[in-house]
N, C-alpha and C positions, 0 to 999 in steps of 0.2 A: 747413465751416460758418462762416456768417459772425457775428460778435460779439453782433449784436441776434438772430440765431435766423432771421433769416427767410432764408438760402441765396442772397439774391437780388441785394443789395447787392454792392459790393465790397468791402467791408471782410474780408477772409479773417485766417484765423489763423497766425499767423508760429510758431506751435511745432510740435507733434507732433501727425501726420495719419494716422491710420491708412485705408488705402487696400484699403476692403470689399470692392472689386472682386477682390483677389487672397487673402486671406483674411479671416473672419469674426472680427468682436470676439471671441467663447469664448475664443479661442487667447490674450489677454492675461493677464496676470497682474491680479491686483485692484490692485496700486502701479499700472501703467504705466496700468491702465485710469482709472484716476483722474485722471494727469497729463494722459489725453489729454482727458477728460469735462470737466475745469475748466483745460484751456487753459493747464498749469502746464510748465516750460521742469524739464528734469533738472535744472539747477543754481540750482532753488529746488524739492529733492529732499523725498519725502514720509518718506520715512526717516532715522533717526538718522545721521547721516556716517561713516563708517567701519563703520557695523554690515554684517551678514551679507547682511538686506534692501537695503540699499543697493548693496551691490557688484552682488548676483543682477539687480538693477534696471535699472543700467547695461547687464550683460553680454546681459541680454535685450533690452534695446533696440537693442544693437550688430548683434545676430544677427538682429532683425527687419528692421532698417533694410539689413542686406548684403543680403538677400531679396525687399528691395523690399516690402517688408506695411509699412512706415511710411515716412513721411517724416519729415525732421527739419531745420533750417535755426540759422544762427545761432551761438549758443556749443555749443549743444548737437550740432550736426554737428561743430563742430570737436572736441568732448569724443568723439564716436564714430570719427568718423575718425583723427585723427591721433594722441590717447594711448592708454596702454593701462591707464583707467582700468575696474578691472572686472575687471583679469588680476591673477593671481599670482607671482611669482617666488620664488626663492631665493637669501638674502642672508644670508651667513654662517653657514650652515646654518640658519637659519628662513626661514618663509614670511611675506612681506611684501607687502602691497597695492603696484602700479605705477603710476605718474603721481599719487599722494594726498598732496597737501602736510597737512604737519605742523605742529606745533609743536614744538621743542624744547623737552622741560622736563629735560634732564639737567643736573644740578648740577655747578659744578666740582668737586669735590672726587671725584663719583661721574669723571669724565671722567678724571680722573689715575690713578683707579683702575684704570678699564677699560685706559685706556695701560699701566698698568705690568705689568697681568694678563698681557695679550696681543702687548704690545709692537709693536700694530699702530695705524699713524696714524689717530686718529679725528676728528671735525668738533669744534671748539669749540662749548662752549656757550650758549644765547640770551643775545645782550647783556651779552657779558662785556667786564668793561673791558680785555680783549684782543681784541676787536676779533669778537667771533663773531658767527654766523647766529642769526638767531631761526626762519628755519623747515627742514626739510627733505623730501625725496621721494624715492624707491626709482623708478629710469628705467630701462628696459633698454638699454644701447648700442648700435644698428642695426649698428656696427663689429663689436665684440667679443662681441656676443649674450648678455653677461653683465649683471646686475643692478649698480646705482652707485647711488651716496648723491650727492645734487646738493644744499647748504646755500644759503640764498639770504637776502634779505632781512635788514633790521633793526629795532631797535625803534621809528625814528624814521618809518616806511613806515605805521604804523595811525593818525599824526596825516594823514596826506595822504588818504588815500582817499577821505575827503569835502569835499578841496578841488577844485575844480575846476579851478584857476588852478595848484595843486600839481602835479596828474594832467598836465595838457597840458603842463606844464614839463619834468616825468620823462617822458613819453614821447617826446616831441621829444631831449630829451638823449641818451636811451638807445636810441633810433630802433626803441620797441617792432614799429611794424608789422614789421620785418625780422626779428624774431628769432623762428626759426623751429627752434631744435634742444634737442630737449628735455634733453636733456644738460648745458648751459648755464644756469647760477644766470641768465642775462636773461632767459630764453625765461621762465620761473616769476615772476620778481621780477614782470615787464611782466603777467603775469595775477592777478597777486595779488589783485584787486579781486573776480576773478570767484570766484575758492576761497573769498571773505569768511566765508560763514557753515558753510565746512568747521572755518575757522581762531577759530570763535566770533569775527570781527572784525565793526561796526556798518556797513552800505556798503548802500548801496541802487543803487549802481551796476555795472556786472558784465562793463564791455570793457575796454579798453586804460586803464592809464594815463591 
């Protein structure tokens, strides 16, 4: 469907196409039906972030799009294809969302605690004046097929997002289009624009650096 309604134009829709030929709209969920109805990209998502709707959202879009009943292009292919945003893992004996950046909000004082409980290495805390991550995300290692904690980013990263002259500086620097493993604090750091309103950060922007 083309933007003005009338199919006729070339103006086509760059998000989410459900493809009638191979299965009937019924089969969508009322979230996904809505993203496709108003032309709306996953990652200006209709549910709360993190919630239950959200995840089921994702994961059905993933299983539609592997089947071919949707198309999808953009960040949003890339959010299907390549993470495994929508999966679950297990992370220290709990169940943790994969590829969902975070915020750190542990305190130092809770972080020494936790160390000295467990006597196991944990990530410093956001924007500690030692030197820590402000966000984090649960990855599975393609290697090891276990669950990791990847800390990225700082506090100095929510002034840039809406600079433009910022963005192309840090991306150039840190040569985002290459980083390609999600394992890696750059692979995350370099999309942080796009996770903006996972991270409650103000960004009207949503590729690269």
């Amino acid at each position: 469907m083309c933007n003005c309604g009338c199919n006729t134009c070339k103006t086509k829709s760059t998000l989410l196409v459900l493809n009638e030929n191979v299965a009937p709209k019924e089969i969508l969920s009322e979230g996904l039906k809505y993203h496709i109805d108003n032309d709306r990209p996953l990652t200006d998502h209709l549910y709360r972030a993190g919630s239950e709707s959200y995840f089921n959202l994702i994961a059905e879009a993933r299983s539609l799009y592997s089947r071919g009943i949707i198309d999808v292009v953009g960040d949003d292919l890339e959010i299907l294809t390549e993470t495994d945003l929508g999966h679950f893992g297990i992370f220290e004996g709990k169940k943790v969302p994969l590829d969902y950046p975070m915020e750190v909000t542990e305190s130092l004082n809770e972080a020494k605690k936790k160390k000295k409980k467990d006597n196991r290495k944990i990530g410093k805390p956001m924007r500690s004046s030692s030197g820590g991550k402000a966000y984090k995300v649960y990855v599975k290692d393609p290697k090891t097929k276990k669950i990791k904690t990847v800390r990225f980013g700082s506090g100095g990263l929510r002034a840039k997002i809406n600079d433009k002259k910022a963005r192309t500086a840090f991306a150039a620097r840190h040569k985002c289009s290459q980083k390609k493993d999600k394992t890696k604090a750059g692979y995350w750091s370099c999309r942080l624009p796009r996770y903006a309103k996972l991270l409650g950060l103000k960004s009207s922007f949503s590729g690269f650096w």
